[in-house]
MDTraj code that builds the backbone (N, CA, C; nanometers):
import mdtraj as md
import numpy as np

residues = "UNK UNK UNK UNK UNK UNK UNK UNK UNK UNK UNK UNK UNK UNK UNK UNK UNK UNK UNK UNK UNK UNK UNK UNK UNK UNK UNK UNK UNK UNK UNK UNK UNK UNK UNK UNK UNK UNK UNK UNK UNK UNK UNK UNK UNK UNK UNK UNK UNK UNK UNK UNK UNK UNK UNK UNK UNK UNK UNK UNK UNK UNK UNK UNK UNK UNK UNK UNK UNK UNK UNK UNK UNK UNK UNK UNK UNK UNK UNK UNK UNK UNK UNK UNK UNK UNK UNK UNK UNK".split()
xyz = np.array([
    [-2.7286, 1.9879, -5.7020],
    [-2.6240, 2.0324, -5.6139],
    [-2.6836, 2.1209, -5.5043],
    [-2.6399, 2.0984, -5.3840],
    [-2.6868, 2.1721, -5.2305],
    [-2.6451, 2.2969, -5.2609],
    [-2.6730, 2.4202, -5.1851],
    [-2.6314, 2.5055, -5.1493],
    [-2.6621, 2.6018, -5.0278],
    [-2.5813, 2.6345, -4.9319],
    [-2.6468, 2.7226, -4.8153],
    [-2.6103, 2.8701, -4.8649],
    [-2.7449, 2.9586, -4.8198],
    [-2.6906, 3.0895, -4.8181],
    [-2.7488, 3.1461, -4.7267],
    [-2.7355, 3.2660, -4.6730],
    [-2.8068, 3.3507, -4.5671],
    [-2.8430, 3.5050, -4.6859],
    [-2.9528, 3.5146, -4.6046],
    [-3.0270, 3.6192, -4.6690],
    [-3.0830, 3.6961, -4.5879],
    [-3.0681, 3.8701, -4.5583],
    [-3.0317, 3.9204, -4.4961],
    [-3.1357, 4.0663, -4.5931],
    [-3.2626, 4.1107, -4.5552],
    [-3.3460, 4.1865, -4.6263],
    [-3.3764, 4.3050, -4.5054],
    [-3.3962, 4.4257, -4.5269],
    [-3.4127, 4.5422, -4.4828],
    [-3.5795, 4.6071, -4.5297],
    [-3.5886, 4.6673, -4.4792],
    [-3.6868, 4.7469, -4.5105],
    [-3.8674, 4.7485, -4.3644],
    [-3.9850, 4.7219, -4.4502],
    [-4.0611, 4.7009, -4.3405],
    [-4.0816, 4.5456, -4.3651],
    [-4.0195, 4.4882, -4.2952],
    [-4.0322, 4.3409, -4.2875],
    [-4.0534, 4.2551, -4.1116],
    [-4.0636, 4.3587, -4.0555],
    [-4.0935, 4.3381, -3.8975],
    [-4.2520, 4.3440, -3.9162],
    [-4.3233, 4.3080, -3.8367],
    [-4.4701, 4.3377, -3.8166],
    [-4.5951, 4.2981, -3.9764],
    [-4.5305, 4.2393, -3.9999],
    [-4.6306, 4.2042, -4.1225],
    [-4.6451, 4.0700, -4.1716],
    [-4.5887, 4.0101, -4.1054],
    [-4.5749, 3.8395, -4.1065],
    [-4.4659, 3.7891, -4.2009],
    [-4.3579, 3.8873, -4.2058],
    [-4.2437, 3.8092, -4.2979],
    [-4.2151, 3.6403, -4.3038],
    [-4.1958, 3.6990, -4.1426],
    [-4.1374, 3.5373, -4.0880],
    [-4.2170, 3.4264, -4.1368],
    [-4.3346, 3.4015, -4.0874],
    [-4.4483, 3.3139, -4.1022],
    [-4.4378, 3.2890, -4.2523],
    [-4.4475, 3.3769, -4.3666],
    [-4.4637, 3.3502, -4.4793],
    [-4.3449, 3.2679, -4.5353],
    [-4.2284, 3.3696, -4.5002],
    [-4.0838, 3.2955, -4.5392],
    [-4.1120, 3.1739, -4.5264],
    [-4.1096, 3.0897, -4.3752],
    [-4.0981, 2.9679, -4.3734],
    [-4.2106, 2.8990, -4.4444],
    [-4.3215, 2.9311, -4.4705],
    [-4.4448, 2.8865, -4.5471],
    [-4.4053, 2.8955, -4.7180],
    [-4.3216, 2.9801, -4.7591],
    [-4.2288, 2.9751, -4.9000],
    [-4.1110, 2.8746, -4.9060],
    [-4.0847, 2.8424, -4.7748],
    [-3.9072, 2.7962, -4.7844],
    [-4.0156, 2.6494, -4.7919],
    [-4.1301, 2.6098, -4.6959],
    [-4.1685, 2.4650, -4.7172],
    [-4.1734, 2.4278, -4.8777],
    [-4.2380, 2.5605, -4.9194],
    [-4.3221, 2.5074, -5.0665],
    [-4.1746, 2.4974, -5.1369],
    [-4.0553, 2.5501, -5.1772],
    [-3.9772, 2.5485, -5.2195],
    [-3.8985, 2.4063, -5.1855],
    [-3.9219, 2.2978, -5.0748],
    [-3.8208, 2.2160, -5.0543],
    [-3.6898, 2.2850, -4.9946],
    [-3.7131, 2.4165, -4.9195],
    [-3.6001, 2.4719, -4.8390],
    [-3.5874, 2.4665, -4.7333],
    [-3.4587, 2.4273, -4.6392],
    [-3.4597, 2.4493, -4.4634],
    [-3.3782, 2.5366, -4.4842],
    [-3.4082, 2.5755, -4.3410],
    [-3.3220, 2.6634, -4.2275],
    [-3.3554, 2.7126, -4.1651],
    [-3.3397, 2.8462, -4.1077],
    [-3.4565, 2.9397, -4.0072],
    [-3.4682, 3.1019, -4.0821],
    [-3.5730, 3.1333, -4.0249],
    [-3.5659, 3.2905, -3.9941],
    [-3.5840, 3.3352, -3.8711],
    [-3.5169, 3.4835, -3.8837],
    [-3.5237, 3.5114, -3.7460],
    [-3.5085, 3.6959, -3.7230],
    [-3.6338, 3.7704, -3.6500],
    [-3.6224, 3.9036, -3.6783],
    [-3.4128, 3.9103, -3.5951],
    [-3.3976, 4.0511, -3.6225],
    [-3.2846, 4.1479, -3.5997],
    [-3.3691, 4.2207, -3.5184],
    [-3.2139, 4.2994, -3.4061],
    [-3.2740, 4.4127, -3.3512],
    [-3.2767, 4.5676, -3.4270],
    [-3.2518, 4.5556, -3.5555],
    [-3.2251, 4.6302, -3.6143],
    [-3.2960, 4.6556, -3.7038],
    [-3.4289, 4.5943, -3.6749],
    [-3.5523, 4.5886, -3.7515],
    [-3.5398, 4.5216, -3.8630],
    [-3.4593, 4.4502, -3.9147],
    [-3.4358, 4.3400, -4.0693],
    [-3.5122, 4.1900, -4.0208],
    [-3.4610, 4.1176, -4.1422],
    [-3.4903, 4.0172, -4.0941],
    [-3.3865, 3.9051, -4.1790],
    [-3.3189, 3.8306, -4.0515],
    [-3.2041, 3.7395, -4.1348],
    [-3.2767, 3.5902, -4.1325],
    [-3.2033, 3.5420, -4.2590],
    [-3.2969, 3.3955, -4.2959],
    [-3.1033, 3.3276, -4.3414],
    [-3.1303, 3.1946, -4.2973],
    [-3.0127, 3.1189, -4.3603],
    [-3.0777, 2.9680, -4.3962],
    [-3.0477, 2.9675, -4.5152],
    [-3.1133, 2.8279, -4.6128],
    [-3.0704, 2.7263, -4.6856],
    [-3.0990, 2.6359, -4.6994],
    [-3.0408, 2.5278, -4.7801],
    [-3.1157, 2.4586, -4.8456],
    [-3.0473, 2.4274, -4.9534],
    [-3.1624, 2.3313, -5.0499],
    [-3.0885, 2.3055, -5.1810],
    [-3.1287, 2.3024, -5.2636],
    [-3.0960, 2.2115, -5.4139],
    [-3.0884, 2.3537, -5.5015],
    [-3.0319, 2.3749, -5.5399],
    [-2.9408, 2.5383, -5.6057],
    [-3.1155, 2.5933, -5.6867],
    [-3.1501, 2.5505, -5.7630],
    [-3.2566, 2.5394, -5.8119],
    [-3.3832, 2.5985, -5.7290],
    [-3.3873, 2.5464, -5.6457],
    [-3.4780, 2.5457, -5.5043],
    [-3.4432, 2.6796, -5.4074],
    [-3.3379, 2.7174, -5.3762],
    [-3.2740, 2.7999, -5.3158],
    [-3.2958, 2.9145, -5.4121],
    [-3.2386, 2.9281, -5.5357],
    [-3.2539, 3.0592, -5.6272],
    [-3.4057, 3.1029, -5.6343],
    [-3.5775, 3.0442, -5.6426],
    [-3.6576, 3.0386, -5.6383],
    [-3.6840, 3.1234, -5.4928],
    [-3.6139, 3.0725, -5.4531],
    [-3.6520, 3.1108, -5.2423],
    [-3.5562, 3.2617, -5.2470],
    [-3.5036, 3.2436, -5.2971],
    [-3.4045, 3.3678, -5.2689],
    [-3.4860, 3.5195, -5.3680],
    [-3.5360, 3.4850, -5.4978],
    [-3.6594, 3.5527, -5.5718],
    [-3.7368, 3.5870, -5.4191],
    [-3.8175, 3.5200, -5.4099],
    [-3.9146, 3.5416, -5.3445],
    [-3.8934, 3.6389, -5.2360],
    [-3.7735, 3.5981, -5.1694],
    [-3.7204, 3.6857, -5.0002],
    [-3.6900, 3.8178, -5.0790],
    [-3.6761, 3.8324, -5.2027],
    [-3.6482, 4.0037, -5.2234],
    [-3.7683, 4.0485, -5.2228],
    [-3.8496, 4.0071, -5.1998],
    [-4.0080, 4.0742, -5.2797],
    [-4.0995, 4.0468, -5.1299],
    [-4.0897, 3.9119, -5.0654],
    [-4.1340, 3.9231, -4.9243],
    [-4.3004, 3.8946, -4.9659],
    [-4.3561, 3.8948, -4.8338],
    [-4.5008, 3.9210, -4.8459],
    [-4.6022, 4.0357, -4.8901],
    [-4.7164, 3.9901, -4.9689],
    [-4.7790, 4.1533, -4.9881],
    [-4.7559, 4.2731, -4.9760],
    [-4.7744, 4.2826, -4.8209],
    [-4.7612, 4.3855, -4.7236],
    [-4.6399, 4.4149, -4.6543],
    [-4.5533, 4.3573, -4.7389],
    [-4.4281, 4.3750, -4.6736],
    [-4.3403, 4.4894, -4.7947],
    [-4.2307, 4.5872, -4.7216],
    [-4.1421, 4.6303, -4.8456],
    [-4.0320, 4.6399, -4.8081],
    [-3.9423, 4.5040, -4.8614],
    [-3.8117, 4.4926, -4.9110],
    [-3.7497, 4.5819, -5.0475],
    [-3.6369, 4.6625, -4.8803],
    [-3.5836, 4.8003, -4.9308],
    [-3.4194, 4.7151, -4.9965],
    [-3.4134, 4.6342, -4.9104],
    [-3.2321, 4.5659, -4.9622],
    [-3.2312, 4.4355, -4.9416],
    [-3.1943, 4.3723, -5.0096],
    [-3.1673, 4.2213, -4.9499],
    [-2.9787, 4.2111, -4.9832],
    [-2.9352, 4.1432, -4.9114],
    [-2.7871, 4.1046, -4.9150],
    [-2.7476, 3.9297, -4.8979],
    [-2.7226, 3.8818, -5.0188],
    [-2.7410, 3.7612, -5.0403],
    [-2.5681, 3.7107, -4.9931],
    [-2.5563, 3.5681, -4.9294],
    [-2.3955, 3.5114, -4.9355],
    [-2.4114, 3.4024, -4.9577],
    [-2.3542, 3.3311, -4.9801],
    [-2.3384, 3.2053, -4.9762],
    [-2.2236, 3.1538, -4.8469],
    [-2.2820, 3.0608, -4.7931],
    [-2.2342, 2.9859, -4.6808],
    [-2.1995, 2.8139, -4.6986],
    [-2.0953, 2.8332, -4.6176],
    [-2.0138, 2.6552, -4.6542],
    [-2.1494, 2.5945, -4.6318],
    [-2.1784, 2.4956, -4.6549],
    [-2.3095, 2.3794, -4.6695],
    [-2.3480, 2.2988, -4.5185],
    [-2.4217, 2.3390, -4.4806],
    [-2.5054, 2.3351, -4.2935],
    [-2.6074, 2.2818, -4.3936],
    [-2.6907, 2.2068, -4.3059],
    [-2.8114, 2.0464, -4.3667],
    [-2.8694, 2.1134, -4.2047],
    [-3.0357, 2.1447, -4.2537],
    [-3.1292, 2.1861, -4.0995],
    [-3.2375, 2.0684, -4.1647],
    [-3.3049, 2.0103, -4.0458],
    [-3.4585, 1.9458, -4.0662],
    [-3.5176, 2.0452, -4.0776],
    [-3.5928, 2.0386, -4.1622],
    [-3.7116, 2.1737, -4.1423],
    [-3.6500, 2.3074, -4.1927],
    [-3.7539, 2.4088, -4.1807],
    [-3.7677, 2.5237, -4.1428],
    [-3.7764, 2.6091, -4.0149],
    [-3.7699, 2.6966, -3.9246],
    [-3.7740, 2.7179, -3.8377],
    [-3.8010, 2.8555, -3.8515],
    [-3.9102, 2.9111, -3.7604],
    [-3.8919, 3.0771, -3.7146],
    [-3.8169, 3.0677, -3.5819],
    [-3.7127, 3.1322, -3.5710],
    [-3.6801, 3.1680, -3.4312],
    [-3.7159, 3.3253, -3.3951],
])
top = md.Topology()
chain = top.add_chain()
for i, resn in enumerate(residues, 1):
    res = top.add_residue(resn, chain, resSeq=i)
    for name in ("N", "CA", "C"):
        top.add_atom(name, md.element.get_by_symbol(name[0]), res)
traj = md.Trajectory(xyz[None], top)
């Protein structure tokens, strides 16, 4: 079963290659959608994939890269949007 959610993490996730990794996690996972920094220094991601696939991806976006520290993440679920790919915007 599909599911979209947006995921929505705080902390130092600007300047450390969130983005790049995310979408390099969302490939390995079988996940689309995009990420994309905030001016508010966060970083919002909205995803889709196979519930299974998505819960795996959604692990991961709390914890982020190495060098990254995810202070909050705020998870939703969203009616079901289908992206090719991954995308950084």
């Amino acid at each position: 079963m599909k599911k979209t959610v947006s995921i929505h993490v705080s902390g130092r996730v600007q300047g450390v290659g969130f983005r790049y990794y995310t979408r390099k996690k969302a490939i390995e996972c079988n996940v689309n959608g995009f990420v994309q920094n905030k001016a508010d220094g966060s970083v919002y991601i909205e995803a889709n994939g196979e519930a299974i696939d998505i819960d795996a991806f959604i692990d991961w976006c709390k914890q982020g890269p190495t060098w990254a520290r995810v202070v909050s993440s705020r998870i939703s679920e969203l009616p079901n949007h289908e992206w090719n790919g991954f995308e950084i915007k």
